[in-house]
N, C-alpha and C positions, 0 to 999 in steps of 0.2 A: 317315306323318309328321304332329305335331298342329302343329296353325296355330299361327301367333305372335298372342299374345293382344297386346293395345293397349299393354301394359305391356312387353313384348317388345320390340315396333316403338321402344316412346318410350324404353328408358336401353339396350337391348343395344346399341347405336354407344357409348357412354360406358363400361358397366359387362359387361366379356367374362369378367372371372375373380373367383373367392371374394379373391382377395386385395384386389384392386381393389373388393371390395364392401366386404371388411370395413374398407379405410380412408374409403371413403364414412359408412357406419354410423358410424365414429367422429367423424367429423368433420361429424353430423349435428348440426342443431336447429332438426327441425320440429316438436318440443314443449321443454317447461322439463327434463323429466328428465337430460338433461345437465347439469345447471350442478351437481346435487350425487351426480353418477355421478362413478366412478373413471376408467370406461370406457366405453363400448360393446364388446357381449359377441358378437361376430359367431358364427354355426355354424358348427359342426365337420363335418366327415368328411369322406370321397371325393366329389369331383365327380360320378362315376358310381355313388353311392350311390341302390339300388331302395327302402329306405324314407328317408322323413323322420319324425324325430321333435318336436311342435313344444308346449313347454312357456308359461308363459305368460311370464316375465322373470326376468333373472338374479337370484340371490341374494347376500346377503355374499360369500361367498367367491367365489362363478362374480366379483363384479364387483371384484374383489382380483387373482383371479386371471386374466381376461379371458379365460376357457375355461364352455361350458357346462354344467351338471349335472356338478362336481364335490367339489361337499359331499355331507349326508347323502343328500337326494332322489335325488341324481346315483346313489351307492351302490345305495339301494332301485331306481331303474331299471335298473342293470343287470345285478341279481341276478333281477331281474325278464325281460330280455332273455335271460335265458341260459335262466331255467326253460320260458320262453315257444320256446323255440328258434329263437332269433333272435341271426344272428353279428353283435357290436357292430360287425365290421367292413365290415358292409352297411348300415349305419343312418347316416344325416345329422342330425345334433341341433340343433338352433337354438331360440330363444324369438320369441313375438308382438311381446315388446316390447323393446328391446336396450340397454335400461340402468337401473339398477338406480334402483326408486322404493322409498321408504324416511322413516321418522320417525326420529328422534333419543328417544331413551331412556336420560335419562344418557350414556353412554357408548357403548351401545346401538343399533344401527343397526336397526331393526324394520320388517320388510318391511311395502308398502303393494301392497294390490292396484292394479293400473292402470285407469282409468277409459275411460270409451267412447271420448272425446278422444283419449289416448293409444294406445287401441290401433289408430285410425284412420290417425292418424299414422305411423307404423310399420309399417304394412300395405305401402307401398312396398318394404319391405326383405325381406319374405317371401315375397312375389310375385316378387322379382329371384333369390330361393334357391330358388324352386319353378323359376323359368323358365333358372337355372343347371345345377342338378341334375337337375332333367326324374323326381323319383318315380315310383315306379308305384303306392307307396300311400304315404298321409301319415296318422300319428295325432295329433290333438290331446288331448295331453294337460291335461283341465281346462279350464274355462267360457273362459276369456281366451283360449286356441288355440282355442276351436271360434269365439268370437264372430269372432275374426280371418277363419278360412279360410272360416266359412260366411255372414259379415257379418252375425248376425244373434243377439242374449240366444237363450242353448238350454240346456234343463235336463238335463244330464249323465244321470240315473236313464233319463230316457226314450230316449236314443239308443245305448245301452250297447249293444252287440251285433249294431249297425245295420251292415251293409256301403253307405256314401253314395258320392255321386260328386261332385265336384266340375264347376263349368262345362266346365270341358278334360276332363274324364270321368276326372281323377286318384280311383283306388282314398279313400274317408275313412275311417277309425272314429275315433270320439270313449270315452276314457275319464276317470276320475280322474288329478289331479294327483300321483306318487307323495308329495308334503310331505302331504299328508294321510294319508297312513297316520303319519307320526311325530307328529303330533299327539293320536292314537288313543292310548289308556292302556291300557284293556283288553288283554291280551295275545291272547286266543281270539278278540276284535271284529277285532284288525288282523290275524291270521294269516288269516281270513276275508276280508277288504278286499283282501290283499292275493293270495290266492287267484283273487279275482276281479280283478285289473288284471292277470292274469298270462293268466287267460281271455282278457281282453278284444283282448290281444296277437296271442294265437294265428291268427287270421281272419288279421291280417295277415302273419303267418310260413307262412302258407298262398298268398298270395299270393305272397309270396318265392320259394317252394318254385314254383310253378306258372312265375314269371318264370327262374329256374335250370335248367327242364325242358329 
């Protein structure tokens, strides 16, 4: 059995189930990104989900829609999850940061990366889905889910491939954000890119496989 971490001890009397989190999450603001979110974009899947997937904040649609990774990135990861062989029905998906930051462009709603602030802020909320869900491997997908789960700026190129552990000894790998491959023009550059986020999958579909034995 793994110990209950400090975060554990301090909201599991308040916060027992995903649903009860995800109205906590909505009815957060321990930063400003609320006042011009739709929502708060809580994770998806099975409570007894063996991976988490943990992306950096919702997009347009995911915060229209109040579901995770279901626009284009959404698409690219689970076409990615299938190549990777990885069942979407074993995966827990959630973001760092749980409401959508964002400029105004015309009409325009133009994603903003979240800043260190923010994503400290919100670290509350991912540590109550780690400590919900209980992983056995979690991937950060992109700089903003690693700085979250490893607390600390980590440049993507160099951990690529790393099998990490976390403080509770949760399974880590760190890859790209699948939105970056659509920003890729090149057709032969992103079919490459994305060759390799499908790699970078696989360790953890290994682990799967190993927790299913």
């Amino acid at each position: 059995m793994r110990e209950k971490t400090q975060l554990d001890l301090h909201l599991s009397p308040a916060i027992t189930s995903l649903s009860e989190l995800a109205k906590a999450e909505d009815e957060c603001t321990r930063c400003p990104l609320y006042q011009h979110a739709t929502q708060a974009v809580p994770g998806e899947g099975r409570r007894s989900s063996h991976l988490m997937l943990v992306g950096e904040q919702p997009g347009d649609k995911e915060d229209l829609a109040g579901k995770p990774f279901v626009g284009p990135a959404g698409r690219v990861l689970d076409r990615a999850l299938e190549d990777a062989g990885i069942p979407r029905t074993e995966v827990f998906v959630t973001n760092a940061v749980k409401h959508f930051k964002h400029e105004m462009r015309g009409k325009r709603r133009l994603h903003k990366r979240p800043n260190a602030y923010e994503i400290e802020r919100c670290k509350i909320w991912l540590d109550v889905e780690r400590a919900l869900v209980k992983p056995v491997a979690i991937v950060a997908l992109g700089a903003t889910a690693a700085r979250s789960l490893l607390g600390r700026s980590v440049t993507i190129s160099k951990l690529r491939g790393q099998t990490l552990h976390l403080a509770d000894g949760t399974a880590a790998f760190v890859t790209i954000h699948p939105s970056w491959l659509l920003r890729i023009e090149d057709e032969a550059d992103k079919e490459r890119e994305y060759k390799n986020l499908v790699a970078d999958l696989r360790p953890a579909a290994k682990v799967l496989a190993k927790k299913a034995a």
